[in-house]
Every structure is written in structure tokens, then in C-alpha cells.
PDB file as gemmi writes it, atoms N, CA and C in Angstrom:
CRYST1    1.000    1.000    1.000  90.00  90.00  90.00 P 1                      
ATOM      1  N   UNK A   1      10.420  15.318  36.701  1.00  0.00           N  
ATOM      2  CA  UNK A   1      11.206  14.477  35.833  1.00  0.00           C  
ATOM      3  C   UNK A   1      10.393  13.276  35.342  1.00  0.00           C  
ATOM      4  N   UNK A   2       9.372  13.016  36.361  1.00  0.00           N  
ATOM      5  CA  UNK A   2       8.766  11.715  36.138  1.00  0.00           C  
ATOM      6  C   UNK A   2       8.022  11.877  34.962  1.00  0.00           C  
ATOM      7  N   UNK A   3       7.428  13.106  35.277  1.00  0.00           N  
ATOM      8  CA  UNK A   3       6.215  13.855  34.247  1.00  0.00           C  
ATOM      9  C   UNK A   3       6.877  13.562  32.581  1.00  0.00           C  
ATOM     10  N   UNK A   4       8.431  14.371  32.152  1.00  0.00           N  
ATOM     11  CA  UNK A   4       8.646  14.652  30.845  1.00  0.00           C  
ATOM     12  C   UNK A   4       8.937  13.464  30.470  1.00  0.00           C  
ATOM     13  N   UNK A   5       9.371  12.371  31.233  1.00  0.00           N  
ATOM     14  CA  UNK A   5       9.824  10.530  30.885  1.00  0.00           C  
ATOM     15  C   UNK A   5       8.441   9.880  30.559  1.00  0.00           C  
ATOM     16  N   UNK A   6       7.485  10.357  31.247  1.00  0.00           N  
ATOM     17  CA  UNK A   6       5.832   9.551  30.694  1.00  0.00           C  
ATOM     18  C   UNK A   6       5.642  10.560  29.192  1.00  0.00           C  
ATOM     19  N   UNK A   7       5.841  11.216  29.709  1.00  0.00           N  
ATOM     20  CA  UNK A   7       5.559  12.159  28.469  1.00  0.00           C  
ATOM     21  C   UNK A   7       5.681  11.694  26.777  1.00  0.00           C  
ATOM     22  N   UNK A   8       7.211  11.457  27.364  1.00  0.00           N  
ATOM     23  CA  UNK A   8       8.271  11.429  25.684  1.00  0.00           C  
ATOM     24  C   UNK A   8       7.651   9.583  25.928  1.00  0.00           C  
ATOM     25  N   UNK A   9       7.706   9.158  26.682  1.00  0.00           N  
ATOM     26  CA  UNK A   9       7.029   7.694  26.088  1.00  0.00           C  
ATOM     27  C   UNK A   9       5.962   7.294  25.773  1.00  0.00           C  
ATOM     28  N   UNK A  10       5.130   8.282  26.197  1.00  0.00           N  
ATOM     29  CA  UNK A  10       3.801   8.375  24.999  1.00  0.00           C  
ATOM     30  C   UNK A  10       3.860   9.181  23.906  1.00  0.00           C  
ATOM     31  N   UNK A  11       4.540   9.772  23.978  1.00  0.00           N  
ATOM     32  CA  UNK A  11       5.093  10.259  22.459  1.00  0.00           C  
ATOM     33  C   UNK A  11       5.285   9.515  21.038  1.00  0.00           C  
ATOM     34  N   UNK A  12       6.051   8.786  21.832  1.00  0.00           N  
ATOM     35  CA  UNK A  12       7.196   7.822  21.018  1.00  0.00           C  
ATOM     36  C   UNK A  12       6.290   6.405  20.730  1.00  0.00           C  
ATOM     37  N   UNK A  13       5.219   6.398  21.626  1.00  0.00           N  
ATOM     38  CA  UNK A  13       4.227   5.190  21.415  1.00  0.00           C  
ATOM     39  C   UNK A  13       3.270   5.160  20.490  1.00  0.00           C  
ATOM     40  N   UNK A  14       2.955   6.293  20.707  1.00  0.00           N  
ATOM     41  CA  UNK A  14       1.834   7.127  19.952  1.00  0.00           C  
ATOM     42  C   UNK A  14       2.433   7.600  17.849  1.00  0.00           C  
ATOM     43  N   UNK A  15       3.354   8.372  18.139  1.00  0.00           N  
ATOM     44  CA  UNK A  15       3.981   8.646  16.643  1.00  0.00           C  
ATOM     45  C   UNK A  15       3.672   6.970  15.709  1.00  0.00           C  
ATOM     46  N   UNK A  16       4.334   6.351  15.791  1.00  0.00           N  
ATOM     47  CA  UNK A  16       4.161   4.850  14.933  1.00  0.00           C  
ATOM     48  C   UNK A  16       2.916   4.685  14.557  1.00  0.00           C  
ATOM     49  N   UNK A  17       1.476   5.241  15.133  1.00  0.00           N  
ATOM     50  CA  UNK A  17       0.670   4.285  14.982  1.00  0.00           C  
ATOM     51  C   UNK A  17      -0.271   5.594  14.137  1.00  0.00           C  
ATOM     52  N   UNK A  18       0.162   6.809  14.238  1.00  0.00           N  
ATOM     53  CA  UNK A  18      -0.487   7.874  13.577  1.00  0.00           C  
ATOM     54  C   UNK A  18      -0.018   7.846  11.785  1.00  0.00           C  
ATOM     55  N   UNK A  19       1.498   7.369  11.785  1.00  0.00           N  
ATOM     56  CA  UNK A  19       1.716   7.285  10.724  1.00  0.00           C  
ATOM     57  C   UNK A  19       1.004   6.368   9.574  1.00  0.00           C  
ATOM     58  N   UNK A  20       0.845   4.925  10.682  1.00  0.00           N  
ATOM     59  CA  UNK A  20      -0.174   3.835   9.975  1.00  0.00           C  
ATOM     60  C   UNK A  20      -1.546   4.349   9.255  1.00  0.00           C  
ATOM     61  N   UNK A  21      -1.977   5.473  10.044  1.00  0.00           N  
ATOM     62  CA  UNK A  21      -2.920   6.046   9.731  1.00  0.00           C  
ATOM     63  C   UNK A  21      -3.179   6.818   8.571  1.00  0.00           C  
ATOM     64  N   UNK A  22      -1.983   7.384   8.169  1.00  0.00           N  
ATOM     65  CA  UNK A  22      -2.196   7.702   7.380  1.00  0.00           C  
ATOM     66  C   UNK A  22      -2.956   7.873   6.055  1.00  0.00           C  
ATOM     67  N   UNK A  23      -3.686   8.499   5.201  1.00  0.00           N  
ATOM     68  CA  UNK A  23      -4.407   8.286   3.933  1.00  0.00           C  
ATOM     69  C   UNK A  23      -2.929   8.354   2.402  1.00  0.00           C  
ATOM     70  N   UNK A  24      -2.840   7.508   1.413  1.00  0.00           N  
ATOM     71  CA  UNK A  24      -1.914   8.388   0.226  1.00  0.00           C  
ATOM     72  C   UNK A  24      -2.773   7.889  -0.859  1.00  0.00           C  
ATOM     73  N   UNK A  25      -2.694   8.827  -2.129  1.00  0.00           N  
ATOM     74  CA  UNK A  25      -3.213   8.650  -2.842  1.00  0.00           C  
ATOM     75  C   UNK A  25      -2.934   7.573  -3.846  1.00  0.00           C  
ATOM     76  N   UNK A  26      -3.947   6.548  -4.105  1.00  0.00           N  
ATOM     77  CA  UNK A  26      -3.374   5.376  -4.387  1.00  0.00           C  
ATOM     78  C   UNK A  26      -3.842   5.342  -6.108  1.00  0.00           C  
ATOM     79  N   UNK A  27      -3.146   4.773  -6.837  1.00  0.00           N  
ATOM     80  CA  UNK A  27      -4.050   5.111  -8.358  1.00  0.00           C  
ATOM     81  C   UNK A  27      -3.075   3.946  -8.960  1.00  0.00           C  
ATOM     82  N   UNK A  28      -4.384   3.308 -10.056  1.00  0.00           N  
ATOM     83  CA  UNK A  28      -4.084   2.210 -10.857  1.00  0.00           C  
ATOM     84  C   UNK A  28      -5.089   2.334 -12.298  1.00  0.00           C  
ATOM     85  N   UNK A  29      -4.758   0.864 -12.518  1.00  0.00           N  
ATOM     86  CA  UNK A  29      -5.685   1.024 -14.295  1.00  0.00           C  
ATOM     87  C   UNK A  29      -6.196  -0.411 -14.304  1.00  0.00           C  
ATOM     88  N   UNK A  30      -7.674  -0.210 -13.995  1.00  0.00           N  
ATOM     89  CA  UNK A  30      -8.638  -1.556 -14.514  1.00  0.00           C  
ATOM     90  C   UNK A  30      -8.285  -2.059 -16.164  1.00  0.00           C  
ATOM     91  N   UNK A  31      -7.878  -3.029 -16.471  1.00  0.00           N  
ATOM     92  CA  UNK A  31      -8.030  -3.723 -17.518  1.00  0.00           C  
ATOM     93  C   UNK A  31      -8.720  -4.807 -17.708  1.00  0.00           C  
ATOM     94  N   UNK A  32      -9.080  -5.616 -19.183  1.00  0.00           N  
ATOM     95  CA  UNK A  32      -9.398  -6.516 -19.035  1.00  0.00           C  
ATOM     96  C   UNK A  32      -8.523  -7.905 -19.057  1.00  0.00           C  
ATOM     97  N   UNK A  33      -8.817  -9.312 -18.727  1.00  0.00           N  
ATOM     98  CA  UNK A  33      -7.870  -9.806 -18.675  1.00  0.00           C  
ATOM     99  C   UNK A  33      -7.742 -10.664 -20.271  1.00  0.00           C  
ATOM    100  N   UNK A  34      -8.944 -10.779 -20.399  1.00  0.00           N  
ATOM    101  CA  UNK A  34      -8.730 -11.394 -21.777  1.00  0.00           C  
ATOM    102  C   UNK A  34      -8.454 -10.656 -23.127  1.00  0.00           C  
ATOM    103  N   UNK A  35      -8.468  -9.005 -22.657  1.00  0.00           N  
ATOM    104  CA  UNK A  35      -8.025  -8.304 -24.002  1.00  0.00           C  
ATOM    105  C   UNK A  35      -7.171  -7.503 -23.649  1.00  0.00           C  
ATOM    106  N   UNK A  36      -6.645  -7.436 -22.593  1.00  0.00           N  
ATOM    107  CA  UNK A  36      -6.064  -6.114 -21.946  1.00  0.00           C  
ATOM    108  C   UNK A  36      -6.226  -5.202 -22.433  1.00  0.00           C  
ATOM    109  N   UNK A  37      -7.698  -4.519 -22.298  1.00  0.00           N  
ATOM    110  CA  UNK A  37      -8.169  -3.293 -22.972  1.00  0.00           C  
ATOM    111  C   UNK A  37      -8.792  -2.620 -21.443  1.00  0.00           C  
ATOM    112  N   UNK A  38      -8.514  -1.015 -21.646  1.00  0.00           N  
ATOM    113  CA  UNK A  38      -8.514  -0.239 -20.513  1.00  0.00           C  
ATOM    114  C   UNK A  38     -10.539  -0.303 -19.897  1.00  0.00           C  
ATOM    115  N   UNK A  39     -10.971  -0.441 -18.999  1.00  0.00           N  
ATOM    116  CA  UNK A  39     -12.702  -1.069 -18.689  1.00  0.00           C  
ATOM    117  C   UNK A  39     -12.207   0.479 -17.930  1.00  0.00           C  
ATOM    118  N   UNK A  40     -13.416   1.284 -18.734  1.00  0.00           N  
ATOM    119  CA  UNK A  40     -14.129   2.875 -18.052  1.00  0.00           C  
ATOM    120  C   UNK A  40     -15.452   2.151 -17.258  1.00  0.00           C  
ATOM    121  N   UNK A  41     -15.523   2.890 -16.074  1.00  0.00           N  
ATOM    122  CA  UNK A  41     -17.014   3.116 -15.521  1.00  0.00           C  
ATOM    123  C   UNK A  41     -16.426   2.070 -14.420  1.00  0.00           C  
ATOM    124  N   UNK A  42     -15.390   1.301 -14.026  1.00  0.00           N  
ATOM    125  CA  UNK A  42     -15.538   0.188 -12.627  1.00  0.00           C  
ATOM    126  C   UNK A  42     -15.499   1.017 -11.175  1.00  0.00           C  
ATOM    127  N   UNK A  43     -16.296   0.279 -10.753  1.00  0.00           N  
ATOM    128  CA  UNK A  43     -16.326   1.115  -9.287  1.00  0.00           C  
ATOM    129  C   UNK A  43     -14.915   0.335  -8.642  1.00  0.00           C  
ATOM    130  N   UNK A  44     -14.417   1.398  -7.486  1.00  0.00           N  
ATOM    131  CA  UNK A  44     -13.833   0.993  -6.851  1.00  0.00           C  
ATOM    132  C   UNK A  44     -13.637   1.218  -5.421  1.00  0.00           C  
ATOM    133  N   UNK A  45     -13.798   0.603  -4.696  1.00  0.00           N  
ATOM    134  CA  UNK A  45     -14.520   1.656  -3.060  1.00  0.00           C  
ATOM    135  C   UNK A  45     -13.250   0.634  -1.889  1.00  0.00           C  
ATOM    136  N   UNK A  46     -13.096   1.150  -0.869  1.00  0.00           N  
ATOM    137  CA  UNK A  46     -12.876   0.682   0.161  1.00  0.00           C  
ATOM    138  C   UNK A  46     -13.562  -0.354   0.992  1.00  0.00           C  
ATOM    139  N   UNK A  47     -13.339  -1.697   1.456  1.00  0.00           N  
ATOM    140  CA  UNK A  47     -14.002  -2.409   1.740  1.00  0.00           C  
ATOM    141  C   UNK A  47     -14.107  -1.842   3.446  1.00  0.00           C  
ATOM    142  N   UNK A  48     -15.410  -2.166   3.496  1.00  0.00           N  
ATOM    143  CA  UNK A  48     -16.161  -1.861   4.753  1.00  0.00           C  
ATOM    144  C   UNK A  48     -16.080   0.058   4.791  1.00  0.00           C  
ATOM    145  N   UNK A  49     -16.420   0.488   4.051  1.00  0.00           N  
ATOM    146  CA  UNK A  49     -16.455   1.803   4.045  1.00  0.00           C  
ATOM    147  C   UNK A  49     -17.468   2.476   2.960  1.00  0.00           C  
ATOM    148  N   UNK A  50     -17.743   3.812   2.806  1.00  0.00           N  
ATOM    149  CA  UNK A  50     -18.728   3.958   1.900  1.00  0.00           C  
ATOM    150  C   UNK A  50     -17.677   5.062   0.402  1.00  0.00           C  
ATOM    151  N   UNK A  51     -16.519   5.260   0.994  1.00  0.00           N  
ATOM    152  CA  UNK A  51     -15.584   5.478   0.158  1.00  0.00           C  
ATOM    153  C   UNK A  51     -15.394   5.099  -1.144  1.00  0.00           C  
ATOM    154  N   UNK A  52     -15.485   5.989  -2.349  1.00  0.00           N  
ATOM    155  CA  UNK A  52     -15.107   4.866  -3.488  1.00  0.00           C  
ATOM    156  C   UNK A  52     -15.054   5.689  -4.767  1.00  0.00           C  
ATOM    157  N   UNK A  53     -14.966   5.114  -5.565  1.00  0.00           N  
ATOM    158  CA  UNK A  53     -14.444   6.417  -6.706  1.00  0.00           C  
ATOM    159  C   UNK A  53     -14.880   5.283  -8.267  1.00  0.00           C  
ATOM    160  N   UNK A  54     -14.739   5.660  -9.244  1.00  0.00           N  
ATOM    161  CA  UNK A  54     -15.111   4.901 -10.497  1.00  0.00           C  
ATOM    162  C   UNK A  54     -13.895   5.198 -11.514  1.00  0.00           C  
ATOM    163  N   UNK A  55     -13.069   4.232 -12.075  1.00  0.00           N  
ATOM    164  CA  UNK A  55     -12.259   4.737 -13.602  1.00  0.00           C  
ATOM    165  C   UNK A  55     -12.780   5.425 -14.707  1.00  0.00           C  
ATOM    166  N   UNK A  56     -12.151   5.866 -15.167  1.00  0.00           N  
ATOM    167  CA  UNK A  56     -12.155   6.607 -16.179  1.00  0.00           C  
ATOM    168  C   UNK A  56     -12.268   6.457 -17.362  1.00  0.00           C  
ATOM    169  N   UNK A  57     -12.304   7.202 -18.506  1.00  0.00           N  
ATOM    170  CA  UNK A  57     -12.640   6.525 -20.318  1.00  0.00           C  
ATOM    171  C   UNK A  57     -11.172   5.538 -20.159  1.00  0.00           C  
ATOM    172  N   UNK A  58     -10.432   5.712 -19.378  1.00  0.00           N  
ATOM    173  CA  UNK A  58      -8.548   5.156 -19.884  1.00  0.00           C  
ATOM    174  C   UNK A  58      -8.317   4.056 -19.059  1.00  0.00           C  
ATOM    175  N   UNK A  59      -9.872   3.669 -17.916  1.00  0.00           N  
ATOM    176  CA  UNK A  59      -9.440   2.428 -16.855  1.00  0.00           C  
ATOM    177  C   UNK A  59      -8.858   3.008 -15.588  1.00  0.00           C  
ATOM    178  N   UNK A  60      -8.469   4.395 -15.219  1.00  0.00           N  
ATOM    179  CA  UNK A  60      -7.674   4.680 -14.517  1.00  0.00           C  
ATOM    180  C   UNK A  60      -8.287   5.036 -13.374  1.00  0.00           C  
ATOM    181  N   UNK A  61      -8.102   5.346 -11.893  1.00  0.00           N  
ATOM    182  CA  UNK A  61      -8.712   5.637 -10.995  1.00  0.00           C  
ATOM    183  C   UNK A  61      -7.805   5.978 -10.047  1.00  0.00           C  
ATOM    184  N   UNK A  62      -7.792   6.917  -9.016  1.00  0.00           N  
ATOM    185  CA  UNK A  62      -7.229   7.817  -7.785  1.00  0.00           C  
ATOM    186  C   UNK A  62      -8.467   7.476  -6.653  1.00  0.00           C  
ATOM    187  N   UNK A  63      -7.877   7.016  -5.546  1.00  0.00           N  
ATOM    188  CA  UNK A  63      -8.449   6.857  -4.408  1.00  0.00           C  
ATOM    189  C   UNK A  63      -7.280   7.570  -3.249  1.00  0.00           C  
ATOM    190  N   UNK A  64      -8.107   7.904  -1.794  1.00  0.00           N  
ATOM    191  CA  UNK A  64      -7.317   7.965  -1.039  1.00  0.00           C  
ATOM    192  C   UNK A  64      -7.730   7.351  -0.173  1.00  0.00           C  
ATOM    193  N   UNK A  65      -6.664   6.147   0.613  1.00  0.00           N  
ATOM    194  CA  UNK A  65      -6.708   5.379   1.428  1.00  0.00           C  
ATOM    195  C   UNK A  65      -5.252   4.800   2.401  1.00  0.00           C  
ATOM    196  N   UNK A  66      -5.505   3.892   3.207  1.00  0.00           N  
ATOM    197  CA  UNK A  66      -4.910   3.833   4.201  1.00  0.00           C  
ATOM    198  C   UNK A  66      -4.009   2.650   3.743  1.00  0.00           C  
ATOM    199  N   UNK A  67      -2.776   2.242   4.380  1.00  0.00           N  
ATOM    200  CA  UNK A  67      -1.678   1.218   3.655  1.00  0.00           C  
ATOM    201  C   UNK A  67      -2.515   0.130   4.128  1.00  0.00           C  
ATOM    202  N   UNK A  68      -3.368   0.187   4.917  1.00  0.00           N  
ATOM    203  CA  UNK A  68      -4.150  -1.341   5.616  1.00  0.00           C  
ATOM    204  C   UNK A  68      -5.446  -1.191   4.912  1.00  0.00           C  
ATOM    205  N   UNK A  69      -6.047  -0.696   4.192  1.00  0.00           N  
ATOM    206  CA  UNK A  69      -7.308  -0.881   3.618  1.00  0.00           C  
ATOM    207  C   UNK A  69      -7.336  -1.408   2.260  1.00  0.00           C  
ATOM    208  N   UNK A  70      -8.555  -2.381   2.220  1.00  0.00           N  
ATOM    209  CA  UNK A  70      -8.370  -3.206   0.865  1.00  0.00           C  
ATOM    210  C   UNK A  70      -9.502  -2.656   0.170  1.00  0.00           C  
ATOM    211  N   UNK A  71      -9.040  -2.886  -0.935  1.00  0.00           N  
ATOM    212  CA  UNK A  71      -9.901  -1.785  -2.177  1.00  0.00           C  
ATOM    213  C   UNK A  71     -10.680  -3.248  -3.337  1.00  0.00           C  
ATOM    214  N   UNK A  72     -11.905  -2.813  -3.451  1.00  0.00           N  
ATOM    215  CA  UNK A  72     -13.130  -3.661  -4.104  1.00  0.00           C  
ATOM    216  C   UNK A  72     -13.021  -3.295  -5.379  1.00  0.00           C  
ATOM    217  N   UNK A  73     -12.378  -3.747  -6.294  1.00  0.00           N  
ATOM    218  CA  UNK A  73     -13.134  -3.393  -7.679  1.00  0.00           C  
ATOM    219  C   UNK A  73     -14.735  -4.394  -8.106  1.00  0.00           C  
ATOM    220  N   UNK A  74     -15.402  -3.722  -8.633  1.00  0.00           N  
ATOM    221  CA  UNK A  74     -16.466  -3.999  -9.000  1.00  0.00           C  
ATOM    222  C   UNK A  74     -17.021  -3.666 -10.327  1.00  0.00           C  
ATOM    223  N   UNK A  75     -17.381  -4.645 -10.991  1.00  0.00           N  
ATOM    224  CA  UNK A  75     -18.110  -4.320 -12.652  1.00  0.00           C  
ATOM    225  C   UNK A  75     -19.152  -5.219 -13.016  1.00  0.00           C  
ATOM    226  N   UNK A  76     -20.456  -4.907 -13.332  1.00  0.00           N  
ATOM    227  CA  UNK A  76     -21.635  -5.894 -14.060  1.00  0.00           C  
ATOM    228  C   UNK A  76     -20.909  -6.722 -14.561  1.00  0.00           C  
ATOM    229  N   UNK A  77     -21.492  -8.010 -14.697  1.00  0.00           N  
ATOM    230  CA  UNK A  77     -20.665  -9.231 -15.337  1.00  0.00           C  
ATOM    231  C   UNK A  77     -19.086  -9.714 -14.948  1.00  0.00           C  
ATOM    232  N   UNK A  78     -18.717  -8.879 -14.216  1.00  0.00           N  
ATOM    233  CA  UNK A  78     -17.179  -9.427 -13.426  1.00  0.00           C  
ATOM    234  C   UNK A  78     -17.779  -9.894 -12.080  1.00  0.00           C  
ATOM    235  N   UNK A  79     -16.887 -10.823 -11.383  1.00  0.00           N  
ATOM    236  CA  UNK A  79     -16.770 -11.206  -9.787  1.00  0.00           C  
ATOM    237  C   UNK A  79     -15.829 -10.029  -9.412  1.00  0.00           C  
ATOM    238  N   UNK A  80     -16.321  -9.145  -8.554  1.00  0.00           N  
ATOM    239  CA  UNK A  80     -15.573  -8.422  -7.858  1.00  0.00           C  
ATOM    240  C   UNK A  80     -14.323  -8.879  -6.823  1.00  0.00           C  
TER     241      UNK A  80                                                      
END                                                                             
């Protein structure tokens, strides 16, 4: 009895923190701010990771990442 009570409470400890884990696919659109015109070619990577992906002719970009990971945009002549 002791056994299935440790059991289900590492279960139940454990589930919450796998979900955090999770990856979803996250997608947005680089613009600019002074023309709001769509910027093709920005990198965009996961900070502290080697993860990363670049927009598109339309600004647009798909990453997959975690609800706790912060994402770098980067472009020549912008502050990232």
C-alpha cells in the first residue's frame, strides 16, 4: 500500500513540471517600427541556446520553444 501512495505522489509531482516542459510552436512578424513594414532575413534564436530560425520575405517566423524561454531577435543596424 505504501508502495502505490509513493507511487501516485510522484506521479502527481512529476506531471506539472513535464508539462512546463513542454516545446509549442511559437510564430510572429518582425516589423519595422518606424514604417511598419514587414523586415525579411531577422534572426531569431533562443537565448542561451543554439536554436533559431530567420523571417521570411513577409517578416514572419515559426520557432519551437518552451513557455519559459526568451527569444532574441536580431538584425544589422538594430539593438537586438
Amino acid at each position: 500500500m505504501k508502495k502505490i501512495l509513493l507511487f501516485t505522489l510522484v506521479l502527481l509531482t512529476i506531471t506539472p513540471l513535464l508539462t512546463l516542459a513542454q516545446k509549442k510552436a511559437i510564430t510572429g512578424i518582425v516589423t519595422d517600427a518606424a514604417s511598419n513594414a514587414p523586415m525579411p532575413g531577422v534572426s531569431v534564436h533562443i537565448k542561451g541556446s543554439n536554436l533559431g530560425t530567420s523571417t521570411n520575405a513577409k517578416g514572419i517566423y515559426t520557432i519551437s520553444a518552451a513557455a519559459t524561454d526568451e527569444l532574441i531577435i536580431s538584425y544589422t543596424g538594430y539593438k537586438p
